[in-house]
MARFIDO-923987 format. One record per residue (C-alpha): x, y, z; residue number from 1; residue in one letter. Coordinates in steps of 0.1 Angstrom, whole numbers, padded with zeros to 4 digits. Example, Ala and Ser with C-alpha at 12.3 -4.5 7.8 and 13.67 -1.06 7.14 Angstrom:
<r <0123,-0045,0078>,1,'A'>
<r <0137,-0011,0071>,2,'S'>
This chain:
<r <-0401,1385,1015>,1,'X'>
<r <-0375,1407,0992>,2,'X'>
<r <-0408,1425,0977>,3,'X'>
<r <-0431,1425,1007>,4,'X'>
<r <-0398,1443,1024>,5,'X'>
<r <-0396,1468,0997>,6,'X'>
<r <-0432,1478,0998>,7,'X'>
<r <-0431,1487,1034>,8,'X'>
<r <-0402,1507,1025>,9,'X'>
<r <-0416,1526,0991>,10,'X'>
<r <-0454,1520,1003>,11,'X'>
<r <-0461,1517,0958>,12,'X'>
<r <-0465,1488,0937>,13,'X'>
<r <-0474,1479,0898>,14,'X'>
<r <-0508,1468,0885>,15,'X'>
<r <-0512,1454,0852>,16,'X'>
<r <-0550,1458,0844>,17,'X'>
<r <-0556,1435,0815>,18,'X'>
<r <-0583,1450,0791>,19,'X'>
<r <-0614,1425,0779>,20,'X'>
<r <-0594,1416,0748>,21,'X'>
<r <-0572,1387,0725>,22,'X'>
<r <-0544,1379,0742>,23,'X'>
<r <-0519,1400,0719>,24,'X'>
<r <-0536,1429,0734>,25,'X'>
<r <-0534,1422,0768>,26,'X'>
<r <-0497,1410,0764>,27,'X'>
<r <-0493,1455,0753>,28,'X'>
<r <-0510,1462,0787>,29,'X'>
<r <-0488,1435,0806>,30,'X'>
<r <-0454,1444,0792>,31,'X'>
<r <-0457,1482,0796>,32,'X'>
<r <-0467,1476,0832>,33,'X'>
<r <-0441,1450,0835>,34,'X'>
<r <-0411,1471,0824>,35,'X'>
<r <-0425,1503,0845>,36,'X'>
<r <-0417,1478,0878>,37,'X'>
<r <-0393,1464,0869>,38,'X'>
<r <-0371,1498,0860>,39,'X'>
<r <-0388,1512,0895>,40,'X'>
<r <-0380,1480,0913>,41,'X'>
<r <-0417,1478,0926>,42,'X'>
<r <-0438,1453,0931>,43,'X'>
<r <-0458,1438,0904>,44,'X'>
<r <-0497,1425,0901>,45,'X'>
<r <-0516,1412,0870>,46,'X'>
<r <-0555,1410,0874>,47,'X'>
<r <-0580,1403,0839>,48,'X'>
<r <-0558,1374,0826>,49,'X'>
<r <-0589,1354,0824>,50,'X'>
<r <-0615,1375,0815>,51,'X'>
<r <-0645,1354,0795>,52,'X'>
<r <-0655,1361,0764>,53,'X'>
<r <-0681,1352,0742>,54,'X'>
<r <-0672,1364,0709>,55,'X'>
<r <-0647,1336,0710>,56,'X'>
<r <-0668,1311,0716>,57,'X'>
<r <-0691,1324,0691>,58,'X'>
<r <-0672,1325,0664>,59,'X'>
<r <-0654,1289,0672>,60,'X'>
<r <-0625,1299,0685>,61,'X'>
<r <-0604,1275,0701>,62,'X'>
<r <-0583,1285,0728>,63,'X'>
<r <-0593,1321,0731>,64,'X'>
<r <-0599,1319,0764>,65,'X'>
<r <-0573,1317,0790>,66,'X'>
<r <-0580,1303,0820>,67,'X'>
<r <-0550,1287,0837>,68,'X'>
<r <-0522,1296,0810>,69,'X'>
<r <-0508,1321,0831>,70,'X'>
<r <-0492,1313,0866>,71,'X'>
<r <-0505,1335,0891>,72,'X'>
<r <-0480,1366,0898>,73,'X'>
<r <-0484,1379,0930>,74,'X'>
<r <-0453,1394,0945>,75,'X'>
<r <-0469,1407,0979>,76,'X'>
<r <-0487,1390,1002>,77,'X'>
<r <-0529,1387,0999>,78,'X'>
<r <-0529,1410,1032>,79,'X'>
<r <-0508,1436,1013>,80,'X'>
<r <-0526,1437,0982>,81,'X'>
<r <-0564,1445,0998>,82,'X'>
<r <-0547,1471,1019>,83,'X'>
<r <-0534,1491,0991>,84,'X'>
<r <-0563,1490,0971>,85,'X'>
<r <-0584,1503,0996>,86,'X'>
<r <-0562,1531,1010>,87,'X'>
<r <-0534,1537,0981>,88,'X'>
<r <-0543,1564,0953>,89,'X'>
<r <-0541,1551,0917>,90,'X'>
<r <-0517,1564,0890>,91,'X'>
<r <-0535,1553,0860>,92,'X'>
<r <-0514,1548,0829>,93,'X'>
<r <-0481,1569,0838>,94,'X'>
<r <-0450,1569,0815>,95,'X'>
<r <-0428,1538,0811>,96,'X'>
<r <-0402,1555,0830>,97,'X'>
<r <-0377,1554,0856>,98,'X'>
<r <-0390,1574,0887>,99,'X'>
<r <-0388,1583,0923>,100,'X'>
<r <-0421,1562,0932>,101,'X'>
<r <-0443,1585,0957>,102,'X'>
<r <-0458,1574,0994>,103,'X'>
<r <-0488,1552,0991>,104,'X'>
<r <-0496,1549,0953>,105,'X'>
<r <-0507,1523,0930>,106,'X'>
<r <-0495,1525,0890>,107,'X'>
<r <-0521,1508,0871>,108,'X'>
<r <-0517,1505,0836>,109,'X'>
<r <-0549,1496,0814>,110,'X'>
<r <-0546,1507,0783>,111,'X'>
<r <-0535,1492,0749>,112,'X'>
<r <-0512,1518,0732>,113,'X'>
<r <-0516,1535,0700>,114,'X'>
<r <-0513,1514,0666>,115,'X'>
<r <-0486,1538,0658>,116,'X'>
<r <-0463,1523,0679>,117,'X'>
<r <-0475,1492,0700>,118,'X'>
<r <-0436,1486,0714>,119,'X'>
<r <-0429,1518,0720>,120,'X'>
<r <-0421,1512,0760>,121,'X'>
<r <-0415,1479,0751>,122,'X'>
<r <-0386,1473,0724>,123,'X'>
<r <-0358,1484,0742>,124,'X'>
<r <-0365,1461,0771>,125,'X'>
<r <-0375,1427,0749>,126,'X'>
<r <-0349,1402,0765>,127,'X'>
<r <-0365,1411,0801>,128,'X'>
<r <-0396,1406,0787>,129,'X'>
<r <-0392,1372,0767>,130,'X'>
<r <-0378,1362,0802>,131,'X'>
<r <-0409,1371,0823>,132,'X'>
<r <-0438,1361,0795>,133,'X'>
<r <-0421,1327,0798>,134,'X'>
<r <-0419,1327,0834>,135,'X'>
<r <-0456,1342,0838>,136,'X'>
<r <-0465,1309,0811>,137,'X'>
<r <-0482,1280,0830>,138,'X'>
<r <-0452,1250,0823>,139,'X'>
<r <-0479,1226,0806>,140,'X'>
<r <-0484,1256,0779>,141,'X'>
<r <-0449,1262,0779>,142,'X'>
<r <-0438,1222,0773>,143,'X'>
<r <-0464,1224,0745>,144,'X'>
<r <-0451,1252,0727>,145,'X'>
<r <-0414,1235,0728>,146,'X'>
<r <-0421,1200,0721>,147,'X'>
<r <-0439,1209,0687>,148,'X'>
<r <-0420,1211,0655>,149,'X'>
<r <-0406,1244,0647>,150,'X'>
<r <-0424,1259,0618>,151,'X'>
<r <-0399,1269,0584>,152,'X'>
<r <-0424,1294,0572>,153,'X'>
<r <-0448,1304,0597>,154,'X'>
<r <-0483,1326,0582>,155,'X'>
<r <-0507,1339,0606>,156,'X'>
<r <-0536,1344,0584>,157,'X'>
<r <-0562,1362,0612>,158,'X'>
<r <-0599,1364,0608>,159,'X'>
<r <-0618,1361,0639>,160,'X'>
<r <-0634,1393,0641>,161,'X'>
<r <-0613,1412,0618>,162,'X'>
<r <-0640,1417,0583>,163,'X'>
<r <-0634,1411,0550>,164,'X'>
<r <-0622,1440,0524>,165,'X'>
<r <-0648,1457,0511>,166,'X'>
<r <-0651,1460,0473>,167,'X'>
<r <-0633,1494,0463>,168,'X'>
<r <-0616,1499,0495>,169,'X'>
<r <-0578,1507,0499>,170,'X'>
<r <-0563,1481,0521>,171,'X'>
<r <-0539,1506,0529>,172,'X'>
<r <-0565,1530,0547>,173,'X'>
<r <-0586,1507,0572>,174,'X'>
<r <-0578,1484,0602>,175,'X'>
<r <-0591,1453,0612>,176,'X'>
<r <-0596,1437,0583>,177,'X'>
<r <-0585,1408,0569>,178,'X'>
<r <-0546,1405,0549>,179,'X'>
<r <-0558,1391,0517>,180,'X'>
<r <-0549,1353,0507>,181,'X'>
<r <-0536,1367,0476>,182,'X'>
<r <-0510,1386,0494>,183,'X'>
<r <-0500,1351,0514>,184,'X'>
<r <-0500,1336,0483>,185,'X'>
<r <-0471,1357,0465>,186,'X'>
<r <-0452,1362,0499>,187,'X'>
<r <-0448,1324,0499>,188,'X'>
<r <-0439,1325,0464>,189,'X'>
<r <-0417,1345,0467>,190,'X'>
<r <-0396,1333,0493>,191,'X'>
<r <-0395,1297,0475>,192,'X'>
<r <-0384,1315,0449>,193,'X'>
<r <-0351,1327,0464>,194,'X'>
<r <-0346,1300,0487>,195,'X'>
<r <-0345,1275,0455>,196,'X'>
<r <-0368,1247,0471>,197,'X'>
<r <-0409,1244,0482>,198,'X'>
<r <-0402,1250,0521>,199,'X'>
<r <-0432,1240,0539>,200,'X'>
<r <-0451,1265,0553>,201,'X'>
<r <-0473,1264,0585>,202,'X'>
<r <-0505,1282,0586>,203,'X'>
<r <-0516,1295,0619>,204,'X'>
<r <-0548,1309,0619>,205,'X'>
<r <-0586,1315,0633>,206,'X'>
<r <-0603,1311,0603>,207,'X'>
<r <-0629,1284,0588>,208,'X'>
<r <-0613,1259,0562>,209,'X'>
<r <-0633,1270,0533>,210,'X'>
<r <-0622,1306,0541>,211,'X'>
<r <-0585,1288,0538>,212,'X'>
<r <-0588,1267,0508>,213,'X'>
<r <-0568,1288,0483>,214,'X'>
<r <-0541,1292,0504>,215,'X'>
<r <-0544,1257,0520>,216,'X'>
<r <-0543,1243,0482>,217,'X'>
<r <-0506,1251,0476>,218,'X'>
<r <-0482,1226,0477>,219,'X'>
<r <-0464,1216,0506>,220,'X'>
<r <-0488,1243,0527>,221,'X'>
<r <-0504,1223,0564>,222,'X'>
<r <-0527,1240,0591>,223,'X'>
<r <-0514,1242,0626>,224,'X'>
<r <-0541,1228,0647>,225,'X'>
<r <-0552,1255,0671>,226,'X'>
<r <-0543,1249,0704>,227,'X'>
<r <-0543,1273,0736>,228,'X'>
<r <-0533,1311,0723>,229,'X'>
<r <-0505,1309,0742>,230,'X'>
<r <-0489,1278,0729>,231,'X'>
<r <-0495,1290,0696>,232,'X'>
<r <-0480,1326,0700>,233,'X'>
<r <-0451,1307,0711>,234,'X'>
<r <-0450,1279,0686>,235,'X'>
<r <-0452,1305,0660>,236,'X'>
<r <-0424,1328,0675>,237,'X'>
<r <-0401,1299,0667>,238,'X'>
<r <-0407,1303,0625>,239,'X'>
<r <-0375,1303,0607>,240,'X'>
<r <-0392,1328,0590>,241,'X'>
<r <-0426,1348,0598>,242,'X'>
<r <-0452,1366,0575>,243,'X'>
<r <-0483,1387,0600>,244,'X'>
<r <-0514,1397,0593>,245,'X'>
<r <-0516,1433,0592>,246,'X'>
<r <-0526,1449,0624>,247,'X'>
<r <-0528,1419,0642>,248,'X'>
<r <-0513,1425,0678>,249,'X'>
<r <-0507,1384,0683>,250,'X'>
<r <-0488,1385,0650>,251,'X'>
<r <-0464,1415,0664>,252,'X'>
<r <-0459,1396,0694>,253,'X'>
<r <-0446,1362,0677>,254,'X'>
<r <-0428,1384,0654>,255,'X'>
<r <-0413,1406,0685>,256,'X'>
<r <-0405,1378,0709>,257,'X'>
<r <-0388,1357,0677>,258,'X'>
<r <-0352,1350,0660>,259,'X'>
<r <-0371,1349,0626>,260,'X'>
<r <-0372,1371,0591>,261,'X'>
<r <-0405,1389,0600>,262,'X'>
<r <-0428,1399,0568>,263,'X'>
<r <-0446,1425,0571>,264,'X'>
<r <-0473,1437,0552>,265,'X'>
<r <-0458,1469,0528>,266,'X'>
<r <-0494,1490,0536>,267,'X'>
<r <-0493,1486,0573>,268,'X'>
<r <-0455,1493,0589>,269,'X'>
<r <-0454,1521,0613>,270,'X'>
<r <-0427,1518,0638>,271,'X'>
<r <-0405,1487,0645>,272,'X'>
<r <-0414,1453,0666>,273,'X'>
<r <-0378,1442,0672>,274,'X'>
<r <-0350,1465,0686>,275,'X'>
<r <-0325,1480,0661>,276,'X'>
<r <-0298,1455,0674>,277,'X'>
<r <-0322,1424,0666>,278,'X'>
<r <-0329,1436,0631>,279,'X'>
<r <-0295,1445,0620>,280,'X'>
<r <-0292,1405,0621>,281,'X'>
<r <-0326,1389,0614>,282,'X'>
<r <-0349,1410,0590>,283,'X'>
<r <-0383,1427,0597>,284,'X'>
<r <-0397,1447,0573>,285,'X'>
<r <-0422,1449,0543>,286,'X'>
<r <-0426,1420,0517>,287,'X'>
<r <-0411,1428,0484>,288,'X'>
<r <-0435,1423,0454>,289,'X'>
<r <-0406,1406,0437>,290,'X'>
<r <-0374,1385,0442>,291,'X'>
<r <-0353,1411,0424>,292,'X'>
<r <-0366,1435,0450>,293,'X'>
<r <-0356,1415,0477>,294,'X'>
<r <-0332,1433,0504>,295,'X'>
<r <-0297,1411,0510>,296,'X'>
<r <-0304,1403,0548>,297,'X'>
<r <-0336,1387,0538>,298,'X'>
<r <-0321,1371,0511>,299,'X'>
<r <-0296,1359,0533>,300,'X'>
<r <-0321,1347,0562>,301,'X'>
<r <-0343,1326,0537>,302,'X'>
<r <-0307,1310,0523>,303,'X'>
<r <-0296,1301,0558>,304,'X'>
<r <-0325,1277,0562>,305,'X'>
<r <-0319,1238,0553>,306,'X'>
């Protein structure tokens, strides 16, 4: 009744239009949308959560589609909802701000931001969010996620549709492509080497087994069996520590919504996942190449684990 009220009062509410995309995507659209009602106190929709799609099932991929994760979230009544669509005017992406809401309008946000800065409207607001993606979570998913062993080293090593590097092209330059193994390979090197012991690493990823098998080679080094997106997203936001796959939005939301040291990869860092406050505890930031490069917080964070 509290938001039914309030909509008869402000006559505007929230829509979260979630684009045909992976679920890290979709989770940029939800939680800009999700902040804007929340600082404007309106009410809030979510439509596209379970949009079909077969690439996924093309290329194999388990639990890419996400029918049923996600409780419904309907905070007017059914009655309410077709009325504003059909009379209210839409305001199609506005700013993440706070503002004084106009007669009769519908805020729909739709699209995924800029690479530059996915958490841009985001950061600041990240314990509001963790609260809500939980509570938007179907409990099934959610009891999955937390009965599972937490992973020491968590690696998301995405494939899907990203493509391999090219021969001759500069990693550094191109998007959607896959992080090398190689790169995997030293990070997790590297942090056995300062940690002093072989911590067992967790490899999350979408990709075939033979397409794994130098990475899946190393000691001490197990596949997480995919299960829903969801429950891995949140399986793998609970890494004591956590090394991404460059410009993968699902590995920037385990990375944003965790307490881990987030590895990132040093050719694609544009703007931070975590706020400042997070990171002056927990570190995010690029891979060093070496352990004498290796900043004290990090150092610090790989020590702390036993």
């Amino acid at each position: 009744m509290e938001f039914e009220t309030l909509m008869l009062v402000n006559q505007s509410l929230c829509l979260a239009r979630l684009p045909r995309a992976g679920l890290g995507n979709k989770l940029l659209v939800w939680g800009r949308a999700r902040v804007f009602a929340n600082l404007n106190g309106l009410p809030f929709q979510v439509t596209g959560w379970n949009h079909f799609s077969p690439g996924a099932i093309i290329r194999g991929e388990i639990g890419r589609q996400y029918f049923g994760h996600f409780r419904g979230q309907k905070e007017i009544s059914q009655w309410a909802w077709l009325r504003a669509r059909a009379l209210f005017k839409k305001i199609r992406d506005p700013d993440v701000a706070t503002i004084v809401p106009a007669a009769s309008r519908i805020y729909v946000f739709q699209k995924v931001p800029h690479w530059g800065d996915y958490f841009e409207h985001i950061r600041d607001h990240r314990e509001m969010i963790r609260t809500a993606l939980l509570d938007a979570v179907a409990q099934p998913f959610r009891n999955q996620a937390a009965c599972l062993p937490a992973p020491v080293i968590g690696l998301h090593v995405r494939h899907g549709d990203f493509r391999t590097l090219k021969p001759g092209e500069d990693f550094a330059r191109v998007g959607l492509v896959r992080t090398p193994l190689t790169y995997f390979k030293l990070v997790v090197q590297l942090i056995r080497d300062v940690a002093g012991a072989p911590l067992p690493v967790t490899v999350f990823s979408d990709g075939h087994p033979e397409a794994l098998a130098e990475l899946l080679a190393l000691p001490n080094v197990t596949r997480h069996q995919p299960r829903a997106a969801i429950t891995d997203l949140l399986l793998m936001s609970r890494s004591r520590i956590l090394v991404t796959s460059a410009g993968s939005t699902f590995s920037y939301w385990a990375a944003f919504l965790s307490e881990a040291a987030v590895l990132l990869h040093p050719s694609h860092i544009h703007a931070p996942l975590r706020p400042a406050a997070v990171n002056g505890k927990i570190f995010e930031g690029p891979a060093p190449s070496v352990v004498g490069e290796c900043p004290a917080l990090l150092r610090d964070n790989i020590r702390a684990i036993r």
